[in-house]
C-alpha positions as CSV (number, residue, x, y, z in Angstrom):
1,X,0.0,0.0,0.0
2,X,1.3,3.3,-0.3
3,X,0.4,6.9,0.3
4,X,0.6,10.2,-1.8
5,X,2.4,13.3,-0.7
6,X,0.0,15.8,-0.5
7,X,3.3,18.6,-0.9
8,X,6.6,17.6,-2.6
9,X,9.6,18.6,-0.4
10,X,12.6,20.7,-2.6
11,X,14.8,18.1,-0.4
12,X,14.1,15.6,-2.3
13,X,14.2,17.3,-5.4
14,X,18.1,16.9,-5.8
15,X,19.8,15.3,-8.4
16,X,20.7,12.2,-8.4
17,X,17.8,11.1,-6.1
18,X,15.2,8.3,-6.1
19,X,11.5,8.2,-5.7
20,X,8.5,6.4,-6.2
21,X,6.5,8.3,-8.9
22,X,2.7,7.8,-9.1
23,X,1.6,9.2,-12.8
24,X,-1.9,7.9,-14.2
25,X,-1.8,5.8,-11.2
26,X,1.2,3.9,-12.1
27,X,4.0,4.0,-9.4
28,X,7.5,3.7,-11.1
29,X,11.1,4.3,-9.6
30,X,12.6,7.6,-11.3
31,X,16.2,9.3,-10.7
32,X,16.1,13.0,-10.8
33,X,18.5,13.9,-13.3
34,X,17.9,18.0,-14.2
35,X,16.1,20.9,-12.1
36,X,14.9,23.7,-14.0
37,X,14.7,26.5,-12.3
38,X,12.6,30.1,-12.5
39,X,14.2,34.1,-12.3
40,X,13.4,33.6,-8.6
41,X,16.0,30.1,-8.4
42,X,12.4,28.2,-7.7
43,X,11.9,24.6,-8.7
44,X,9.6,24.7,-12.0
45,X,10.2,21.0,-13.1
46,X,12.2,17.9,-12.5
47,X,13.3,16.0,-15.4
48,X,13.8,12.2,-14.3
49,X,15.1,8.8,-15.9
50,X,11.7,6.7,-15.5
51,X,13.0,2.9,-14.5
52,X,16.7,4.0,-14.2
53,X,17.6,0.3,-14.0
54,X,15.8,-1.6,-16.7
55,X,16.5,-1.8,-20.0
56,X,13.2,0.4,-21.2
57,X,14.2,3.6,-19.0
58,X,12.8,7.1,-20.8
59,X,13.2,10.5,-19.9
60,X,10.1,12.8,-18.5
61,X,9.6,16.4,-17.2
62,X,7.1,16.5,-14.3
63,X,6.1,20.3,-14.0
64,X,5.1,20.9,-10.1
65,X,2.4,23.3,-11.4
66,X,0.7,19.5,-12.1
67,X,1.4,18.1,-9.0
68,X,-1.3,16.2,-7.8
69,X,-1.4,14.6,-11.6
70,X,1.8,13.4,-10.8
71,X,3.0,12.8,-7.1
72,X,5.5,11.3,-5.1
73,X,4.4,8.0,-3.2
74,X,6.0,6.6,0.3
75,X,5.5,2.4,0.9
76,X,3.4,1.2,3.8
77,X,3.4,-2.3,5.1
């Protein structure tokens, strides 16, 4: 089971780090590999590797103005 952030924290917006992804309510592993940032220096979208580690992994730009189409996801047992 697993729960939807209702805010995304800019800590774990850092390249280089993992997170569970939930898009079209599919929940897939992504790597943060670009921040692009505003005049301001604040986060306007996060360009990820989607499946880092399989042989299929694609590049997407999740835009936080449509968070809550995409968000990130934390496991419960």
């Amino acid at each position: 089971m697993y729960q939807k952030l209702l805010t995304v924290n800019t800590l774990l917006l850092k390249i280089g780090n993992r997170v569970m992804i939930d898009f079209e309510d599919e929940v897939n592993l992504v790597e943060i590999i670009e921040v692009s940032l505003d005049d301001e220096d604040d986060v306007v979208a996060i360009g990820v590797m989607v499946d880092p580690d399989k042989e299929h992994a694609y590049f997407a730009e999740l835009y936080l103005e449509d968070y809550g189409n995409w968000s990130v996801v934390i496991f419960h047992e």
